[in-house]
N, C-alpha and C positions, 0 to 999 in steps of 0.2 A: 670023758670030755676031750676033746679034742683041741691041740693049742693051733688057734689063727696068728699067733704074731712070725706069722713067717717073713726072713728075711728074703727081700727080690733075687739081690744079689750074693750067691754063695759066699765069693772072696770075702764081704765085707764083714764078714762074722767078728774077726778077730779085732775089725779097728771099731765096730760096734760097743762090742766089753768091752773093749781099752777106755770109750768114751762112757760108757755105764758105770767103771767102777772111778773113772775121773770125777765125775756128778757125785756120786756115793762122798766120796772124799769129800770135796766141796761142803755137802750139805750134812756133814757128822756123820755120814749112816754106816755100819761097819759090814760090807758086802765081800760074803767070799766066792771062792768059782766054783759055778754050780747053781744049783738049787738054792735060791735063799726063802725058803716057806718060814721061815723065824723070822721076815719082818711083818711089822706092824703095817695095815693099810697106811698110815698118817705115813711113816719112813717110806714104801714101798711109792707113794705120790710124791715124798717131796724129793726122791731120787728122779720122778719121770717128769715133774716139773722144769727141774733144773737142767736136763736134758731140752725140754722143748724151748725152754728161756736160751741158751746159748745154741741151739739151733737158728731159733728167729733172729740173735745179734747175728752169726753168721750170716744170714741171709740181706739182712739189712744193710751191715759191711759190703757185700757185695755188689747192694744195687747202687751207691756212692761213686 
């Protein structure tokens, strides 16, 4: 299987994970670097929820 979540831009790898394992924190999830196949579907959404949730305030903040 082949993975699609490719990121567009190369650079952004780094502040990517920095903002993944910020989320992770946030919402209890215990994420290390790497591979996390030891989460649970429920952990593994409510880290990518909380992601799209402070994405959207960012975006919102912005259009003010």
């Amino acid at each position: 299987m082949k993975n699609t979540n490719q990121i567009n831009i190369p650079e952004a790898r780094e502040a990517m994970d920095k903002f993944k394992m910020e989320a992770a924190n946030e919402v209890g999830v215990n994420l290390k670097q790497g591979y996390n196949g030891h989460l649970t579907s429920r952990e593994a959404g409510s880290v990518g929820g909380q992601m799209v949730k402070k994405m959207i305030e960012a975006y919102e903040r912005s259009m003010k």
